[in-house]
C-alpha positions in Angstrom: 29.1 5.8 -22.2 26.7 2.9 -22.6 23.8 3.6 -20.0 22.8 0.8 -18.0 19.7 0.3 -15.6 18.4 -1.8 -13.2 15.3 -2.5 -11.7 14.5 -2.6 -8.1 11.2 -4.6 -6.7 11.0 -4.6 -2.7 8.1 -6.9 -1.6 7.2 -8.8 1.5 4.3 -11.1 1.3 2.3 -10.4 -1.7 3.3 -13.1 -4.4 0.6 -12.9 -6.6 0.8 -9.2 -6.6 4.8 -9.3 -7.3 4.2 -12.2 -10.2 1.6 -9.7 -12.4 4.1 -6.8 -11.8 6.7 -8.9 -13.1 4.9 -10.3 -16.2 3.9 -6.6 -17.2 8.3 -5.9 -17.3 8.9 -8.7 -19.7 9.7 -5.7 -22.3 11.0 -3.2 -20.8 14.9 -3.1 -21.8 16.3 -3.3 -17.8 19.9 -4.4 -17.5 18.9 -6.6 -14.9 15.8 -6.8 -12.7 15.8 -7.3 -8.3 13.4 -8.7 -6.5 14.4 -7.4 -2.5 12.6 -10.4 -0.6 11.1 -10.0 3.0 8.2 -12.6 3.3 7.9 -14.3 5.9 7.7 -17.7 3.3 9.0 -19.0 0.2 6.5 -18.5 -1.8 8.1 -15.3 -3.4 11.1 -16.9 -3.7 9.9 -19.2 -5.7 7.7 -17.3 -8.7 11.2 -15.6 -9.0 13.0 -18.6 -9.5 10.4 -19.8 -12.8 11.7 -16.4 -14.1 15.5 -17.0 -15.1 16.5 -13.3 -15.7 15.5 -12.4 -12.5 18.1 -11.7 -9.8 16.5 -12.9 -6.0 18.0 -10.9 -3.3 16.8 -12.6 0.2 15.9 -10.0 3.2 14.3 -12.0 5.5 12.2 -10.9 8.3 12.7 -7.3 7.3 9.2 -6.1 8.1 8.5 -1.8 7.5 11.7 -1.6 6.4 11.3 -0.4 3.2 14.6 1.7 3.4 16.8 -1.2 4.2 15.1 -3.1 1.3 15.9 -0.4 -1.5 19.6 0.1 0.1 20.1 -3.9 -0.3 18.9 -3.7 -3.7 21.5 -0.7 -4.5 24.0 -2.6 -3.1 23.4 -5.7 -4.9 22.4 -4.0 -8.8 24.9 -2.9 -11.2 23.4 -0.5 -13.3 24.0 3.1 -13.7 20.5 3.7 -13.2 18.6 2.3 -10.4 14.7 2.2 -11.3 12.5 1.6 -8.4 8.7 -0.1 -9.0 6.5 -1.6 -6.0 5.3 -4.9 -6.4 1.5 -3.4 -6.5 2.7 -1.0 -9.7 2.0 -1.8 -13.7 4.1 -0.6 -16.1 3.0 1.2 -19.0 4.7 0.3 -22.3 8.0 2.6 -23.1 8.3 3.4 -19.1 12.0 2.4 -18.8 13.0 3.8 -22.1 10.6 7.1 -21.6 12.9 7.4 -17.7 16.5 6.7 -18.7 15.6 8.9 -22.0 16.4 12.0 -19.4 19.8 11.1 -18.1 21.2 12.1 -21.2 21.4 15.6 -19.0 24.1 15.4 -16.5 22.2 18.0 -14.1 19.6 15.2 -13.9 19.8 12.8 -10.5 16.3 11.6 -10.6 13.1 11.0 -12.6 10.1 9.8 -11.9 6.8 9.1 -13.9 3.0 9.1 -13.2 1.4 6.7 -11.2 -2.1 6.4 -11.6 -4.3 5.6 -8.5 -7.8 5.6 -8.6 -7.7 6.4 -5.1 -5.9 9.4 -5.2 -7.5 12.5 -5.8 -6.2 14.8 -8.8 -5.6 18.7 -8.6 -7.4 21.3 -10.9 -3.9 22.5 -11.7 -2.2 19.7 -13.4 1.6 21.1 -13.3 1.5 21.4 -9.4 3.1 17.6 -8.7 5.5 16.5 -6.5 6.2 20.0 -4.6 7.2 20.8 -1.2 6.4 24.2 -0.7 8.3 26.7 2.2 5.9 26.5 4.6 6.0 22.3 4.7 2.9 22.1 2.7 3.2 18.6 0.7 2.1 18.3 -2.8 1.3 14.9 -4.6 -0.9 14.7 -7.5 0.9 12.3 -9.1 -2.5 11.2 -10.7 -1.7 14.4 -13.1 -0.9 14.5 -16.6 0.1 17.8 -17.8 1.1 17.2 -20.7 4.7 17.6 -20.4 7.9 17.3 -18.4 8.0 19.6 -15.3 11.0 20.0 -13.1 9.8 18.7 -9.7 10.9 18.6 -6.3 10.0 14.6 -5.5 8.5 11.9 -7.3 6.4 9.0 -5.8 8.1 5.8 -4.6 6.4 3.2 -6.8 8.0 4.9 -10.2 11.2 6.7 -9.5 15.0 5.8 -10.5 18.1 7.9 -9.9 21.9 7.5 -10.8 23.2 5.1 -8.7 26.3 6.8 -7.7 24.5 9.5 -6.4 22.7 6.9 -4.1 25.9 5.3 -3.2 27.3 9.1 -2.4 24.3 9.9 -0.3 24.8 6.9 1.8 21.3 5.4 -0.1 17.7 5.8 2.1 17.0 7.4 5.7 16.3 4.4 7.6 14.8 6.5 10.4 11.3 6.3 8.3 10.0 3.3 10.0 6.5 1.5 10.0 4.4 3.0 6.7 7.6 4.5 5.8 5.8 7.6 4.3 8.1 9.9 3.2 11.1 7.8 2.7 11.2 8.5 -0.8 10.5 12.5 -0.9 13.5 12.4 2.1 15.8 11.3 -1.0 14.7 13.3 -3.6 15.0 16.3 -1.7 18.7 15.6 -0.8 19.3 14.9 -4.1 18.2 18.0 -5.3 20.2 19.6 -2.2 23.1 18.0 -3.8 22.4 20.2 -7.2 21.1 17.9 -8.9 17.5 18.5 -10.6 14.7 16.0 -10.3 11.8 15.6 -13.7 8.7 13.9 -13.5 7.8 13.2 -17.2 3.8 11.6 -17.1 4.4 9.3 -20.4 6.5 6.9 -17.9 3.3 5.7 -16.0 2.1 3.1 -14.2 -0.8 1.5 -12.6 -0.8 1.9 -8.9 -2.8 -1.1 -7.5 -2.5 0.6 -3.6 -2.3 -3.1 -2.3 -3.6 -3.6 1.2 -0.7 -3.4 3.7 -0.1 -5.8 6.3 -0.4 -4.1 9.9 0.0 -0.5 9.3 -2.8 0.2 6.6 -3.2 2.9 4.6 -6.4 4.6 6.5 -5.1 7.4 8.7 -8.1 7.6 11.0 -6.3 3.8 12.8 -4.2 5.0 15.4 -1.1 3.1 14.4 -0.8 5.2 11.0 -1.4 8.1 12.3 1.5 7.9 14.5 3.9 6.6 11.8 2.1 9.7 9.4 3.3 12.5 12.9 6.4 11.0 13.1 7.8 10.6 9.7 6.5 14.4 8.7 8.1 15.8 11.5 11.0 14.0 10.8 11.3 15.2 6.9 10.5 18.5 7.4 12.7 18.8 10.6 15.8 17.1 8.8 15.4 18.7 5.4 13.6 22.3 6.1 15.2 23.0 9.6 13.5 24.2 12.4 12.8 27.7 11.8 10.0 29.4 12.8 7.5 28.6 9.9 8.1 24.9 10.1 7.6 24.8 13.6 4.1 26.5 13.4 2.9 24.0 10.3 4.1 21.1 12.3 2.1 22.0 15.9 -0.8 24.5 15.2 -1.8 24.0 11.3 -0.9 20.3 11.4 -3.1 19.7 14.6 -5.7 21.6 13.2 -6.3 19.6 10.2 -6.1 16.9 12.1 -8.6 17.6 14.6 -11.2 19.0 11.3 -10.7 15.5 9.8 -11.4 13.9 12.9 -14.4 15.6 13.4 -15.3 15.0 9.9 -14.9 11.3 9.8 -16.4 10.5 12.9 -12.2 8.9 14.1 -11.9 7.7 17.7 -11.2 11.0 19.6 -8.4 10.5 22.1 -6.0 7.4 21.1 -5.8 9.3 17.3 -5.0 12.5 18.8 -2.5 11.1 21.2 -1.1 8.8 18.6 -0.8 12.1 16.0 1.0 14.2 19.0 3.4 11.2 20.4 4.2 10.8 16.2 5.0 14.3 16.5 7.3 14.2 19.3 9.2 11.2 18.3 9.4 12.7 14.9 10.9 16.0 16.4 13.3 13.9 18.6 14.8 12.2 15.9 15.6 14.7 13.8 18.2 16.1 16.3 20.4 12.4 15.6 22.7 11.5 12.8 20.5 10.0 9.0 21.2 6.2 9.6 22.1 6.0 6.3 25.0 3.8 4.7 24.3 0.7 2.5 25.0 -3.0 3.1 27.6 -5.4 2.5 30.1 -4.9 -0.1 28.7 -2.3 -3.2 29.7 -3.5 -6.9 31.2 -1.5 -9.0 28.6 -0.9 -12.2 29.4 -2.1 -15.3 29.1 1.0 -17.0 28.7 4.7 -15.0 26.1 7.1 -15.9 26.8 9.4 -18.2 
């Protein structure tokens, strides 16, 4: 069958940011194109209205919930691939095409492409991106080109898509991940690969991360506010997706804490609020993880126009 996409833009508050992202996806040959709205103004609203093929989906008020905001936008699209881009992301030329080129394999649920951050540090060994190893250590590198397609377990949340019924089956995104939201995206990619399905990060699809300045909870983890939200939402994944055996446990409260405390040291952070915000993260995180996923997506779901193939 005819594959169909469509892409997904959550945003809150960053117009200008949001209008460049959207000029650089005049090309690319999306089905239809979202814009999940949660400004406090009308600002956004607006540059999406001078840009007729572009679908405005008003969340109002929704602020750190970037779950919520991607399950409104699967509810509303009607692709057969749902493409996910942050407002503060640049497409490359050939991204969409170089994405949906992999769904021609029905053991594929989700790919993802390379999103280059000049913030992020890059690995000596290229072809270790996107892993989460047994023992809970977290891989990114999504900096990395190797050269080819690898077979991944997650790919990063500002250049991912995935077949939409799978979403729709999974009950779309945890929205347990609150505030930064870190690790939203890795919770889905690893149920969908706990589903069977196999997950491809292919470096060709690539975009420029812009890593815009947040709005309360910023991106430094030495503020006590992040590092609470960074506790709580590892300790949440690993807890949900990894179980708590016996190795888990010990990266979670004695490895975990011990990095912490080096970097601490290291960077000079405000001893006791940061360690007390990292432990209560961790606690909460833990406490969670013994209730239900919220999970389910909003309002009525359309039926796509054509499925995946």
């Amino acid at each position: 069958m005819l594959l169909t996409s469509s892409i997904v833009i959550i945003t809150r508050n960053r117009p200008a940011m949001l209008q460049r992202c959207l000029e650089r996806l005049r090309d690319q040959p999306a089905n239809e194109i979202l814009v999940v709205d949660a400004s406090d103004d009308r600002r956004t609203e607006k540059i999406v209205a001078d840009c007729n093929s572009i679908r405005y989906v008003p969340f109002c008020g929704a602020r750190h919930q970037m779950p919520a905001s991607r399950n409104l936008g699967i509810a509303r699209c009607t692709g057969g691939i749902v493409v996910f881009i942050d407002d503060d992301s640049l497409v490359h030329p050939a991204w969409l095409t170089t994405l949906l080129s992999h769904y021609g394999d029905k053991t594929v649920g989700a790919v993802g492409g390379r999103a280059i951050d000049p913030t992020e540090p890059i690995l000596p060994d290229a072809e270790m991106v996107g892993r989460l190893l047994a023992d809970g250590t977290r891989i990114d590198n999504f900096n990395a080109d190797p050269g080819r397609v690898l077979e991944v377990d997650r790919v990063r949340g500002c250049n991912m898509s995935f077949r939409r019924d799978l979403l729709v089956k999974l009950g779309g995104f945890d929205r347990r991940y609150r505030g930064s939201n870190v690790n939203e995206a890795a919770d889905m990619c690893l149920r969908v690969k706990q589903a069977g399905y196999r997950i491809l990060y292919d470096p060709r699809a690539a975009v420029d991360h812009l890593a815009a300045p947040r709005e309360a909870i910023s991106r430094d983890p030495g503020t006590w506010w992040t590092q609470y939200y960074l506790a709580r939402n590892r300790a949440y994944l690993l807890l949900k997706i990894l179980g708590g055996q016996r190795h888990i446990l010990y990266a979670l409260w004695v490895r975990d804490l011990e990095k912490a405390l080096k970097q601490s040291r290291q960077a000079s952070w405000s001893g006791s609020p940061w360690l007390l915000a990292h432990l209560l993260g961790k606690v909460v995180g833990s406490w969670i993880a013994l209730l239900p996923r919220q999970t389910g997506l909003p309002t009525a779901i359309r039926t796509p126009r054509h499925n995946s193939p």
